[in-house]
C-alpha positions in Angstrom: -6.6 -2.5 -21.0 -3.1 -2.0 -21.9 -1.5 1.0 -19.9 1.8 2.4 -20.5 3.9 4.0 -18.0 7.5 4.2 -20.0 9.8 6.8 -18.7 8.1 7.0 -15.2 8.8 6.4 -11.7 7.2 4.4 -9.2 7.4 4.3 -5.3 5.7 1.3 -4.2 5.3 0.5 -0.1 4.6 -3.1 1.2 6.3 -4.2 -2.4 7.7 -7.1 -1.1 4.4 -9.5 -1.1 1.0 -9.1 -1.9 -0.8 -6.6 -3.6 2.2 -4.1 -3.2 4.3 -6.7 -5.4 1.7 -7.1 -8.0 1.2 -3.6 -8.5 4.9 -2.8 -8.7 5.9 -5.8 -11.1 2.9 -4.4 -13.3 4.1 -1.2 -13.2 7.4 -3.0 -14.3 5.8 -4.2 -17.0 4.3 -1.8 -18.3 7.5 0.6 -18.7 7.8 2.1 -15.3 11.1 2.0 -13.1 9.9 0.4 -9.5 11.3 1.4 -6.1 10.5 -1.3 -4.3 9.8 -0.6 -0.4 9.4 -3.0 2.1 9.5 -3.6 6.0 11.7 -6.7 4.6 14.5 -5.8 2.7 15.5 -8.9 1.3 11.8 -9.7 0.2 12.3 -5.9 -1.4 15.2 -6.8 -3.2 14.9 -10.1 -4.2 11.6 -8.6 -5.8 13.8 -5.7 -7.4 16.6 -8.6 -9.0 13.8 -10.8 -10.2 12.5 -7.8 -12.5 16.0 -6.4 -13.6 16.6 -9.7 -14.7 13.6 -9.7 -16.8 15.0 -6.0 -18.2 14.1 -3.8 -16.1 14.5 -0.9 -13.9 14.0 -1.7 -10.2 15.4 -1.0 -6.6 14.8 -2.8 -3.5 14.8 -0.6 -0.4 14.3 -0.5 3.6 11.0 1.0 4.6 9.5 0.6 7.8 6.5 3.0 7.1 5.7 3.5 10.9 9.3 5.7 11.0 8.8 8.7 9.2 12.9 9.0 9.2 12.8 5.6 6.9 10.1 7.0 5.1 11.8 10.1 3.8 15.2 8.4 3.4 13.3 6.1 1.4 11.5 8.6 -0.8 15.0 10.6 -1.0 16.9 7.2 -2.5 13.9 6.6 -4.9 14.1 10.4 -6.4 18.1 10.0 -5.9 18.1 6.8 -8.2 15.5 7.6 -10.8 15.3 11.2 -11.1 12.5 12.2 -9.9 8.9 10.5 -8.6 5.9 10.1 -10.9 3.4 7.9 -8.9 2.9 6.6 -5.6 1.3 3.5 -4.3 1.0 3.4 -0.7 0.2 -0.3 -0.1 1.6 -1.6 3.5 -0.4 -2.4 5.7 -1.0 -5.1 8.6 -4.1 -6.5 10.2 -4.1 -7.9 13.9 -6.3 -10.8 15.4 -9.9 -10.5 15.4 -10.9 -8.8 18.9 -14.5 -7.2 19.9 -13.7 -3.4 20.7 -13.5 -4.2 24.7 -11.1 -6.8 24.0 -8.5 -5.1 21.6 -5.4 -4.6 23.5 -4.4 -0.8 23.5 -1.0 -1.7 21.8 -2.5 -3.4 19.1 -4.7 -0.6 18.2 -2.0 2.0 18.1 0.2 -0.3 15.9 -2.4 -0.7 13.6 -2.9 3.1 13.6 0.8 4.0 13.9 1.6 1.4 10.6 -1.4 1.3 8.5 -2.9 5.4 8.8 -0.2 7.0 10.4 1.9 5.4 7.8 0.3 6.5 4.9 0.3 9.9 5.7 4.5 9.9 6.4 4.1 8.5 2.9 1.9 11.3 1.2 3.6 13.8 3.1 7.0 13.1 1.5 5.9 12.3 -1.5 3.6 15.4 -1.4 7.1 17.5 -1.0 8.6 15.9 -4.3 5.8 15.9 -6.4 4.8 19.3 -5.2 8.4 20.7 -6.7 8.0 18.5 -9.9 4.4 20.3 -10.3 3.5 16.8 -11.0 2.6 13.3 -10.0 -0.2 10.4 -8.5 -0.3 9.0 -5.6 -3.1 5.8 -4.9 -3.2 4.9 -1.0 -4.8 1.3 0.0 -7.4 1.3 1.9 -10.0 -0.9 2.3 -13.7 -2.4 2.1 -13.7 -1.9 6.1 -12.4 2.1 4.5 -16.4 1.8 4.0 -17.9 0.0 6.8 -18.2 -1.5 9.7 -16.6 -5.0 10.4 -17.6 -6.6 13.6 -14.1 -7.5 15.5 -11.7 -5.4 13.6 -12.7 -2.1 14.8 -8.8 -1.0 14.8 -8.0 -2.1 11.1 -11.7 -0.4 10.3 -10.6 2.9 12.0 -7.5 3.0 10.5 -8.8 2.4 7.3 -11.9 4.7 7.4 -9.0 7.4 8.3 -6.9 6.7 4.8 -9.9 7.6 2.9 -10.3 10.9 5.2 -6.4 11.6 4.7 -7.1 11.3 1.1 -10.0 13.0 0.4 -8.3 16.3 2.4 -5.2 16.1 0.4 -6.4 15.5 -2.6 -8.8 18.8 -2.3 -5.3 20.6 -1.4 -3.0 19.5 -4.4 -5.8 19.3 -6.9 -5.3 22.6 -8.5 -0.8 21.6 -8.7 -1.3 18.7 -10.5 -1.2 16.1 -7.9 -4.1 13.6 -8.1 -4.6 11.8 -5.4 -7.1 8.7 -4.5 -7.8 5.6 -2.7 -8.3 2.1 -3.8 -10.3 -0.6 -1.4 -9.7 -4.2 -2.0 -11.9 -6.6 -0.5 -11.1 -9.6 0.8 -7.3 -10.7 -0.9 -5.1 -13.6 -1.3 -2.5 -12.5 0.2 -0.1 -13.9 2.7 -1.5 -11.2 5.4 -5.2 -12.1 5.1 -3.6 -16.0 5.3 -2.3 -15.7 8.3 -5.0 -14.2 9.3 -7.4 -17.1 8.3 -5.4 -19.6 9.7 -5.5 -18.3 13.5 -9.4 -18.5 13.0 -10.5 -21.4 12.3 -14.2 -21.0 9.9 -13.3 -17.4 9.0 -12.6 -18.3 5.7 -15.8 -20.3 4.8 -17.0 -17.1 6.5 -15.6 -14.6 4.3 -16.1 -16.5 1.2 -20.0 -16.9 1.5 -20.3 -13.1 1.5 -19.0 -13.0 -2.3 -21.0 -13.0 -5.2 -18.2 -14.9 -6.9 -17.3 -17.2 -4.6 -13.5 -16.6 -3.9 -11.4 -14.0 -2.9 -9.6 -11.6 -5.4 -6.1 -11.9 -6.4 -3.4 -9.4 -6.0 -2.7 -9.0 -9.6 -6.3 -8.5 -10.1 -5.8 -5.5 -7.7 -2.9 -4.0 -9.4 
């Protein structure tokens, strides 16, 4: 499938790795300018200056998603630099050590909440304010598998992710009728270097994880974007 997205703008959050940097360097590559956010800004950028030296147009920014100050700054320098914002991938995300419910320390479960749901929505909710002017635009949020059911010993990451599909299922009921489509993808199990750090503070999850895929492996992040 060959997709092209010349002459349009993309916001992509947790760009700097992952399946936030795949999907922006094939949004890259298929036309699109990319800004580039990322808790790391010199993963961000050095992202950005490997695809404008391939041609083309890219930006590397700050974005802490869990501040909804960053959040609309970063929005505001996208739309400042390019024009005006097209389509929206909300992709950052963290996971935290696997904990039965009883076990999960409260401050874990409100940083996963505060960075992974909360997050999203500062994202959509700016975005929402742009694209709502334009009259135009997409926005795709990352959830999850666990967006679908229940996975014993992540009941935080679960939660948070079951609540991106609520978040947008609601808003894309509100903005259907302006032009705005809005919906969710959920990636299983990823190579990314999240879900490896994950594997490598428990020991036999991976063997785990794998055996509960029909093909054996996990996917790849460009097979995501």
């Amino acid at each position: 499938m060959k997709t092209s997205f010349e002459d349009k703008i993309a916001f992509v959050t947790g760009a700097g790795s992952g399946i936030g940097l795949a999907t922006a360097q094939a949004f890259a590559a298929a036309g699109a300018a990319v800004a580039m956010a990322d808790v790391n800004l010199k993963a961000a950028e050095a992202a950005a200056e490997n695809l404008k030296a391939a041609g083309r147009r890219a930006m590397g920014i700050r974005c802490d998603v869990s501040d909804e100050a960053e959040v609309a700054a970063a929005v505001e320098r996208a739309v400042s630099a390019f024009g005006r914002l097209d389509i929206a991938f909300n992709a950052a995300g963290i996971h935290v050590v696997k904990a039965h419910t009883a076990d999960v320390e409260s401050s874990d479960f409100d940083r996963v909440i505060q960075i992974n749901l909360r997050g999203v929505f500062y994202c959509m909710k700016h975005e929402l304010r742009q694209m709502r002017e334009q009259g135009s635009g997409v926005i795709v949020n990352c959830s999850s598998q666990s967006g679908f059911v229940g996975i014993p010993g992540l009941a935080a990451y679960t939660a948070s992710k079951h609540g991106v599909i609520g978040l947008t299922k609601a808003a894309a009921l509100e903005y259907a009728s302006t032009g705005i489509r809005i919906n969710a993808i959920c990636p299983g199990p990823t190579e990314t270097p999240m879900v490896t750090e994950l594997m490598e503070h428990e020991p036999g999850r991976l063997d785990e994880v794998l055996s509960s895929i029909p093909l054996g492996r996990m996917g790849r992040p460009a097979e995501i974007a």
